[in-house]
BAKEMAR-88807 format. One record per residue: x, z negated, y negated of N, C-alpha, C in turn; chain. Coordinates in steps of 0.1 Angstrom, whole numbers, always signed. Atoms other than C-alpha are relative to their C-alpha. Layout:
# residues N
(site (X, Z, Y), (X, Z, Y), (X, Z, Y), "A") ...
# end
This chain:
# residues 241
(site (-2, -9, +12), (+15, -276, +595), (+14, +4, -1), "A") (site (-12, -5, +0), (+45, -256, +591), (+5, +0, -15), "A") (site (-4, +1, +10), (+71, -265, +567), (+9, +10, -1), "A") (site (-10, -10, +6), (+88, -238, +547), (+14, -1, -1), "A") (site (-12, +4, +2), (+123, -237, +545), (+3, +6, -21), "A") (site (+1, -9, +10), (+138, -225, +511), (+3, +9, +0), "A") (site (-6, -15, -6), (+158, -200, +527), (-8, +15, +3), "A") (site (+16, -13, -1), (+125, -183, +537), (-7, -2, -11), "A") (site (+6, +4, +11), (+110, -191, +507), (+8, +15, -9), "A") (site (-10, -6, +3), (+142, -170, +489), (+1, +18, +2), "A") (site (+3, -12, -9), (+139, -144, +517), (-16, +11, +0), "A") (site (+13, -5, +4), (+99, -135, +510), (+3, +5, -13), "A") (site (-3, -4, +14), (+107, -134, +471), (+9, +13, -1), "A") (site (-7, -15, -1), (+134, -104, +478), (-10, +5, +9), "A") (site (+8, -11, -10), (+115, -88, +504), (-16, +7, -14), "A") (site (+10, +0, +9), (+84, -88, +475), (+6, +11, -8), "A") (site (-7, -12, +10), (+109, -68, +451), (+6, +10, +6), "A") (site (-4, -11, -7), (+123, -48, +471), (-9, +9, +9), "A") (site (+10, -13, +2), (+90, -33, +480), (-7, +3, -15), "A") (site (+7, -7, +11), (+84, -23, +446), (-6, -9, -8), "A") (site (+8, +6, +11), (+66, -52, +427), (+13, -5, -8), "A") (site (-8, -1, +11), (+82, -53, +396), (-7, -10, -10), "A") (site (+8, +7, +6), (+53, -76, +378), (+9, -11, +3), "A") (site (-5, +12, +0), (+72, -112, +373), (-13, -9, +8), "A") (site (+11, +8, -1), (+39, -128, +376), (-8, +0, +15), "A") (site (+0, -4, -9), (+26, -108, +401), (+7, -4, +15), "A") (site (-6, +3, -18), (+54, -116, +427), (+0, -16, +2), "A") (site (+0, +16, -3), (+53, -153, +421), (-13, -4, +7), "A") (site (+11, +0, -4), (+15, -149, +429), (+0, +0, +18), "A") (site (-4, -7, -16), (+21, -128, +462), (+8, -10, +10), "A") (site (-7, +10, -4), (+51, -155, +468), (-11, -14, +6), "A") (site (+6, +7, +7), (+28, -180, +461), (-8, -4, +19), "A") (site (+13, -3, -6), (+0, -166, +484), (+5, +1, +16), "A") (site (-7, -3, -9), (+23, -157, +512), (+5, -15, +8), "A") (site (-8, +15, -6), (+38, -194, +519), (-14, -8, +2), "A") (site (+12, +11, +1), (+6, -210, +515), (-4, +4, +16), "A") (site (+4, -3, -14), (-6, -184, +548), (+12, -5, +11), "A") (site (-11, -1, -11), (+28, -185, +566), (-2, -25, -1), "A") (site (-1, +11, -6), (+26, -226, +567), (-13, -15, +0), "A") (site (+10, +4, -6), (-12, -230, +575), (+1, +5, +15), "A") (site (+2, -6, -13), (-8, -208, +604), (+5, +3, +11), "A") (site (-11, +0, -10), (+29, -207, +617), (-2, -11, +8), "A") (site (-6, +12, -10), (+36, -228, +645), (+12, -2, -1), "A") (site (-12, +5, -1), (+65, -249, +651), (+8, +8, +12), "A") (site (-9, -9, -10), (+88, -224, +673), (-1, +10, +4), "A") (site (+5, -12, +4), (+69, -194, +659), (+11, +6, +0), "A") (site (-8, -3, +12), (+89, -166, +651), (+0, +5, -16), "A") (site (+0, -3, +15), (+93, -167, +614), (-4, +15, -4), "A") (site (-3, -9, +3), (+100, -132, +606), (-16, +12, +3), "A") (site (+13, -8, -1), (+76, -113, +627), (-11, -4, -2), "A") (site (+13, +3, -1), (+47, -132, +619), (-2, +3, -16), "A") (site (-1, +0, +16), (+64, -131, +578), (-6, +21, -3), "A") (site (+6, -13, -8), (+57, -92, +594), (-17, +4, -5), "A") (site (+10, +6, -6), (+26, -96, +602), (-14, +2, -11), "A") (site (+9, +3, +16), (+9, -113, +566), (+5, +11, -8), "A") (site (-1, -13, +8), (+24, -87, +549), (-7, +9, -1), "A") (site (+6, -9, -2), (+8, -59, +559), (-9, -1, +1), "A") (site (+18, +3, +8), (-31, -74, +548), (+7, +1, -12), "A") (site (+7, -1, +17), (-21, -66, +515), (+0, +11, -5), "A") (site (+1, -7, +5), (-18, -34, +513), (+0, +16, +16), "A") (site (-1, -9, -17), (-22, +0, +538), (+8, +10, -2), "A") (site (-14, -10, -5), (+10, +24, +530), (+10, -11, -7), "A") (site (-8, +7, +6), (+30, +3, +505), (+0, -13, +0), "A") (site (+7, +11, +12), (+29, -31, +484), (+2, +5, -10), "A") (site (+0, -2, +15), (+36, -14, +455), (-10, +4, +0), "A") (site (+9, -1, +0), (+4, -6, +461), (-12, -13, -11), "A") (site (+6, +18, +8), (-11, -42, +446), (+4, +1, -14), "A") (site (-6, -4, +13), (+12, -37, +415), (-15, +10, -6), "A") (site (+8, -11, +6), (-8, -3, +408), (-15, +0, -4), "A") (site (+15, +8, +3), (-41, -17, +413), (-3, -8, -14), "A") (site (+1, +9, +11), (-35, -46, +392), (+3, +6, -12), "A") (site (-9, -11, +15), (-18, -28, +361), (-17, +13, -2), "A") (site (+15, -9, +5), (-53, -3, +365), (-11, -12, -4), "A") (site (+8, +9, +4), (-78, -33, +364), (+2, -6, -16), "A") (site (-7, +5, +13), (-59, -48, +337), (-6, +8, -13), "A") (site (+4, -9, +12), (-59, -15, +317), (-16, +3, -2), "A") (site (+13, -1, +1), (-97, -9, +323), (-9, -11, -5), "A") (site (+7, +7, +9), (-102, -40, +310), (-3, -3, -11), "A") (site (-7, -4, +17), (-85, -35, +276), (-7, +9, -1), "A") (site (+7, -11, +3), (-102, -1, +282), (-14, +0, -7), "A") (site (+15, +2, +4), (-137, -15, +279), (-4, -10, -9), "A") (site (+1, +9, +11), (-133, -43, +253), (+9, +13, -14), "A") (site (-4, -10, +9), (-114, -14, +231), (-15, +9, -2), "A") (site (+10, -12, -1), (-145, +11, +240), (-13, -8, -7), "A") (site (+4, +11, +6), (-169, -20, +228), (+1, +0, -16), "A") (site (-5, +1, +21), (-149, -26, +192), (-4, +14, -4), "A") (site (+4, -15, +16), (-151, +12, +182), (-10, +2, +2), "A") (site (+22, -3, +3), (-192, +13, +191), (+0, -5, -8), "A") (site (+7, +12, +3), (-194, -21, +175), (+1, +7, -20), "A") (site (-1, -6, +10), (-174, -7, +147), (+0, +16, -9), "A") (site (+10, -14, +1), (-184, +31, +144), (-11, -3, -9), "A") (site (+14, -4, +11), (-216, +20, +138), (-6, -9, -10), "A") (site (-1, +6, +14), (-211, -4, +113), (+6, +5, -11), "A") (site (-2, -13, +10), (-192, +18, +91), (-10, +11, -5), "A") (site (+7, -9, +6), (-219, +44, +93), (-15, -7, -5), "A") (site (+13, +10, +7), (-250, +14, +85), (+9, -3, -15), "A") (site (-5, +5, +15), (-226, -1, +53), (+2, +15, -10), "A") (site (-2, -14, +9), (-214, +37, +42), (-17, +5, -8), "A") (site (+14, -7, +3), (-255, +47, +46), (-4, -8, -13), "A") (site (+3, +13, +7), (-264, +13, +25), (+10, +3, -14), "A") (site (-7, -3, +16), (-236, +18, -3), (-4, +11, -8), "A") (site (+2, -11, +9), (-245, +51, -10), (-11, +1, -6), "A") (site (+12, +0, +2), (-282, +43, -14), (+3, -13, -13), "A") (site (-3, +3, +9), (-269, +17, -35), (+9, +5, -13), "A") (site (+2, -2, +13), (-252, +36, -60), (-5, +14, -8), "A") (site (+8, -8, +2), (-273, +61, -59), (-14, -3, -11), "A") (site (+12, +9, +10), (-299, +35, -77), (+6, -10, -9), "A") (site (-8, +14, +6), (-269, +18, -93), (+1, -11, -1), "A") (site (+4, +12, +0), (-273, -15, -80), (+12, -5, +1), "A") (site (-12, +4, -1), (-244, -36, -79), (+6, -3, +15), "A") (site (-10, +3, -12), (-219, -41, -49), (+0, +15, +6), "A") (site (-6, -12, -5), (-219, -1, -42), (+13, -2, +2), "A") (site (-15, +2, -3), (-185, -6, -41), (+3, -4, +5), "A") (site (-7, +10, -15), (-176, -32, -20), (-8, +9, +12), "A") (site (+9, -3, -10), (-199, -15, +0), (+4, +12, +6), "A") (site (-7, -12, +4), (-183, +16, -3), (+11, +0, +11), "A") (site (-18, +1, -5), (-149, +5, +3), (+0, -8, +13), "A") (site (+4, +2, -14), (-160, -13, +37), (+1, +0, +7), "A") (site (+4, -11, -11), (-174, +11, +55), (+11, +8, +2), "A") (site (-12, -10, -8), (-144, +36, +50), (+10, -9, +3), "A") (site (-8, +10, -9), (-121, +13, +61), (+0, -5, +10), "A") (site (+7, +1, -12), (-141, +1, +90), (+0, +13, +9), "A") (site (+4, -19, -1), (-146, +41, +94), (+15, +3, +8), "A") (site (-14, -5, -1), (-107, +52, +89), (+9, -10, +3), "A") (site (-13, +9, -7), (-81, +22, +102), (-7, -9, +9), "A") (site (+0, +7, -13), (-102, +5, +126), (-7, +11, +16), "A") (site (+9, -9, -9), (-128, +33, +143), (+4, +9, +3), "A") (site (-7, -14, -2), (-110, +64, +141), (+15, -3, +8), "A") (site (-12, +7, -8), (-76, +45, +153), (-6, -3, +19), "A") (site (+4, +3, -13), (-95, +32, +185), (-9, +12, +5), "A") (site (+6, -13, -7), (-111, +64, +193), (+14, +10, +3), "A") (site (-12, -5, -3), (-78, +79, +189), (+11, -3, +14), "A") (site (-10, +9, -9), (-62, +52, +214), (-9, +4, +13), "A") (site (+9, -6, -12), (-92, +60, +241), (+3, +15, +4), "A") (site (-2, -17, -5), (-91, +99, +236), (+14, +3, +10), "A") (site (-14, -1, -5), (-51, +96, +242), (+0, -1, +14), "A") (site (-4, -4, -12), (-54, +82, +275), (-9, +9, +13), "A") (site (+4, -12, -2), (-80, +108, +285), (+9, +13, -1), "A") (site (-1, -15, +6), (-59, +138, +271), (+9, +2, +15), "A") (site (-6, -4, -14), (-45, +157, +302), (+12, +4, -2), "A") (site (-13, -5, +8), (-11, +170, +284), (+5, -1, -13), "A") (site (-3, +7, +14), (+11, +162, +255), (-4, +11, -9), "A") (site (+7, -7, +9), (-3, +194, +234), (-14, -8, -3), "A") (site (+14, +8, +1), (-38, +176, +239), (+4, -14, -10), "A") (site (-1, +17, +9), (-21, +141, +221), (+8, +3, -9), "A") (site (-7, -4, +11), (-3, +160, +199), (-13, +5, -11), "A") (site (+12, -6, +5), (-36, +179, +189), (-9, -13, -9), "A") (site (+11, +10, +5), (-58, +144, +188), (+11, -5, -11), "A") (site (-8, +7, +6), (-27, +126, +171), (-3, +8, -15), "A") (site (+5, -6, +16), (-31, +152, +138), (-8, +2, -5), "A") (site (+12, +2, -4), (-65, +150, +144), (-7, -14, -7), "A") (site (+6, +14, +6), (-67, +115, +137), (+3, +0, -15), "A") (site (-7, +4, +13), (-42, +115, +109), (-6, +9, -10), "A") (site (+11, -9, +3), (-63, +142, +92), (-16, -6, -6), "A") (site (+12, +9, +5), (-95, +123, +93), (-2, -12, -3), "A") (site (-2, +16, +9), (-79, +89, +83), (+3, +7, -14), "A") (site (-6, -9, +15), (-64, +111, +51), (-12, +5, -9), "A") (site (+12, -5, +4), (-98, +126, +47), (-11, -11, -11), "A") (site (+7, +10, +3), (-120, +93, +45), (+8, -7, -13), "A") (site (-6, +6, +6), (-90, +76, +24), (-2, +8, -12), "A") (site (+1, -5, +12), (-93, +106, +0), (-13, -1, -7), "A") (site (+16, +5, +1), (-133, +103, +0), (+1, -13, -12), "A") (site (+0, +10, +8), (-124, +68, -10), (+4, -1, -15), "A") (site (-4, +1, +14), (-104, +71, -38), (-5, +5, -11), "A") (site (+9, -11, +8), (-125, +101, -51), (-14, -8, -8), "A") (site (+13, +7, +5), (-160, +81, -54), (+5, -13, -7), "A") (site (-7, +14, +7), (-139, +45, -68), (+9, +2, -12), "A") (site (-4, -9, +12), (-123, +69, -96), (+18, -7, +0), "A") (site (-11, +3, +1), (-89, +55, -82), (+13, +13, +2), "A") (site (-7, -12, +1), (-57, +78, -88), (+7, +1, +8), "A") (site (-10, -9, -10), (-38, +99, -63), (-15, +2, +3), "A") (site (+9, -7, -7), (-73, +112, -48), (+7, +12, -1), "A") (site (-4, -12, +1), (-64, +143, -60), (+7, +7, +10), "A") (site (-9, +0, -8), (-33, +144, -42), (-2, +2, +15), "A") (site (+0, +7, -15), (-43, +127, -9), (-15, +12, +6), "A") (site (+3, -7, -6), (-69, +157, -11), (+4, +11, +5), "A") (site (+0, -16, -4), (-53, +187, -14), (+14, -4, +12), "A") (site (-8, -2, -15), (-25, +171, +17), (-7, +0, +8), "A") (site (+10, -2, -13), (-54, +167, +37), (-4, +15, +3), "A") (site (+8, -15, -1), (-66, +205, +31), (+12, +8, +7), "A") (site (-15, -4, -9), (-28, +215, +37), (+5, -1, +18), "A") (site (-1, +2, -14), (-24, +194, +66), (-9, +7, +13), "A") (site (+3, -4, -2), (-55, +207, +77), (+0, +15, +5), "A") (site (-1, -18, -4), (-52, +247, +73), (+14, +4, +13), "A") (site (-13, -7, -4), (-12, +249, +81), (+7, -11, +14), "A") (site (-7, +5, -8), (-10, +225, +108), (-15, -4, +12), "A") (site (+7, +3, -3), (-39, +210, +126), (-12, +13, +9), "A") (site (+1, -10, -7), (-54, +241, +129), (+3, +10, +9), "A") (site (-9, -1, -13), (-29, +260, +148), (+4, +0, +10), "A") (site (-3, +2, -11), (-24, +237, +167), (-12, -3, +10), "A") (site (+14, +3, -7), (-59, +231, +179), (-3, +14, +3), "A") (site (+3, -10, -4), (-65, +269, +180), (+10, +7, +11), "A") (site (-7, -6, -9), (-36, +278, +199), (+5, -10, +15), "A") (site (+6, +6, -15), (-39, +251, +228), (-9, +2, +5), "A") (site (+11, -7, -8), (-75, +258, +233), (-1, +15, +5), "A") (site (+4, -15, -6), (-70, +290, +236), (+8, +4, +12), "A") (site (-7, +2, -13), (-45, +289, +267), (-9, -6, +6), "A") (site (+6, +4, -11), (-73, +273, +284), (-12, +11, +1), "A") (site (+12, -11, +4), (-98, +299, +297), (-13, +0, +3), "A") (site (+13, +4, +3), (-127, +274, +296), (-3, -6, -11), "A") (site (+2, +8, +13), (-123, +261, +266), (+0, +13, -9), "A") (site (-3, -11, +8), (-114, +296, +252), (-12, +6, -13), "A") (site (+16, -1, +9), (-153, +303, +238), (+2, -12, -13), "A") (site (+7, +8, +8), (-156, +270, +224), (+9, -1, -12), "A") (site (-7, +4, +14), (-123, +267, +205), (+1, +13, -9), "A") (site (+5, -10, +15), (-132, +299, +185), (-8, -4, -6), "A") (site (+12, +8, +7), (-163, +285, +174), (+0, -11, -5), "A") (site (-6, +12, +11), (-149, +255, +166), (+7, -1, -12), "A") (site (-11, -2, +16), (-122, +270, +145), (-6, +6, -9), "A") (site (+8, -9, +9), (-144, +292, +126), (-9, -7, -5), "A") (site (+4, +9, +4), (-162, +263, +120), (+4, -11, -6), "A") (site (-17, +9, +7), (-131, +244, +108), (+0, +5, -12), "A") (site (-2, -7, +16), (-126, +274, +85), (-9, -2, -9), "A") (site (+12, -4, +13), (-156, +279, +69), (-1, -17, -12), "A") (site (+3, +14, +3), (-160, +238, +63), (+12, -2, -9), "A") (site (-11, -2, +7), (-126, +236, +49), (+0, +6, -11), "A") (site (+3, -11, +8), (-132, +268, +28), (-11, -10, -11), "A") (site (+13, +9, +13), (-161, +249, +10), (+4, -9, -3), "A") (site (-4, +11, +5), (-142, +216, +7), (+11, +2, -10), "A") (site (-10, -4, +9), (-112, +236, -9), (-6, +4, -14), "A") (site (+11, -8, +7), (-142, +256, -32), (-2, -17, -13), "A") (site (+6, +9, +6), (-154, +221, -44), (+10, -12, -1), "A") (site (-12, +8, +6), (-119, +204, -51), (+6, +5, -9), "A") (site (-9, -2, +14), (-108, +202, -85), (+14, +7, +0), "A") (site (-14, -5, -3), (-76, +223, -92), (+8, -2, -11), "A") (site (-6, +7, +13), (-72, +214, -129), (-9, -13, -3), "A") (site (+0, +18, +6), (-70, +179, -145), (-18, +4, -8), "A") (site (+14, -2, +8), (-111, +175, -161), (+7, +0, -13), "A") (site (-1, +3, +7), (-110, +178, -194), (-3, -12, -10), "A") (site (+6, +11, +8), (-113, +149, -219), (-11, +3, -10), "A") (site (+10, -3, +12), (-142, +145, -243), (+4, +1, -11), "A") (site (-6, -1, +15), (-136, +159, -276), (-8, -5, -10), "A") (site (+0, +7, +3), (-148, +134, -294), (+6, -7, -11), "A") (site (-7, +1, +7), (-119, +127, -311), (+3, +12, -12), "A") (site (-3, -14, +3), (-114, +163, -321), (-9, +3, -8), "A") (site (+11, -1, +8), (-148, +165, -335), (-4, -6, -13), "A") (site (-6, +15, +12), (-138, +131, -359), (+8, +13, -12), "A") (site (-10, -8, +11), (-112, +152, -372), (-4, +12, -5), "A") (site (+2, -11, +12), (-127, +182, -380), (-13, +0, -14), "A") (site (+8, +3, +8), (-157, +165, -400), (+10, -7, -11), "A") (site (-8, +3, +14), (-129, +150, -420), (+4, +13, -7), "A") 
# end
């Protein structure tokens, strides 16, 4: 069995970085894996070098940064698919608690609320965030992650306004009419004037936007613009006195 020197030990470890692995872990691995072959297989009055040659070149067929690039994709595809997992898991538990709350206070049974408050939450900071994180590294250019990015923030703004609306908590109002804002003067825009530079997408993002508008248009129609008024009640006291 062939014993390692440290000097070659030293000498593999640069050679490792100096083609390109940059992974800490990674090269101690490669190091690792390298010495284990070179002193089952060298002979005593081998030459070192060309045989250090040799093992090399099984690990990869133009580079080694090749191995890096691999690993770093596995890796990400694995986060890819435990990410893709949570926002099913959570998607469609938002839309079972949301269906469930509404049906409860629809019959006024108690816990609409919790039940309520949940789902959009579940909805808007865990489901809509991880679809956002997926879409991203799909999008083919930074208009596309600029588009999904106000996109998201938009439909987190939306739900959050929803929330506060049905739970009679204050700023809805507000957090609606930035969403409608955000929506018309920005969102749109920019979603109508990226698709339209593409000239397969060019059909769909009219019909999208016109479908934006009209939706929008009815949600602006059916947002309060003045404070309700109070019951006069009081006023009615006073004028029977």
């Amino acid at each position: 069995m062939y014993c390692i020197s440290d000097e070659q030990v030293e000498y593999i470890f640069n050679d490792i970085r100096r083609h390109g692995v940059e992974m800490e872990d990674l090269q101690y691995n490669l190091l690792d894996h390298i010495c284990c072959i070179i002193e089952h297989n060298l002979e005593d009055g081998d030459d070192f070098e060309s045989f250090y040659q040799q093992t090399i070149r099984q690990f990869y067929k133009n580079e080694l940064k090749e191995i890096e690039e691999e690993t770093i994709n596995l890796l990400t595809f694995k986060n890819y698919y435990a990410m893709k997992k949570l926002m099913i898991i959570s998607g469609a538990s938002a839309a079972i608690i949301l269906l469930i709350g509404s049906l409860f206070k629809l019959a006024h049974w108690p816990g609409a609320g919790v039940l309520f408050v949940t789902g959009m939450v579940l909805f808007s900071l865990i489901f809509l965030p991880l679809l956002f994180v997926l879409k991203t590294k799909e999008a083919g250019s930074e208009r596309d992650k600029v588009v999904l990015t106000t996109g998201t923030l938009v439909g987190i703004l939306y739900c959050l306004s929803a929330l506060f609306l049905v739970m009679h908590w204050p700023g809805a109002r507000i957090m609606q009419f930035s969403t409608l804002i955000l929506s018309f003067f920005v969102l749109l825009p920019l979603y109508f004037f990226n698709g339209i530079r593409k000239p397969e997408a060019r059909l769909n993002t009219i019909i999208t936007t016109i479908i934006l508008v009209g939706v929008l248009g009815v949600q602006f129609l059916m947002t309060p613009v003045h404070k309700s008024s109070e019951p006069q009640q009081a006023t009615v006291k006073e004028v029977k006195k």
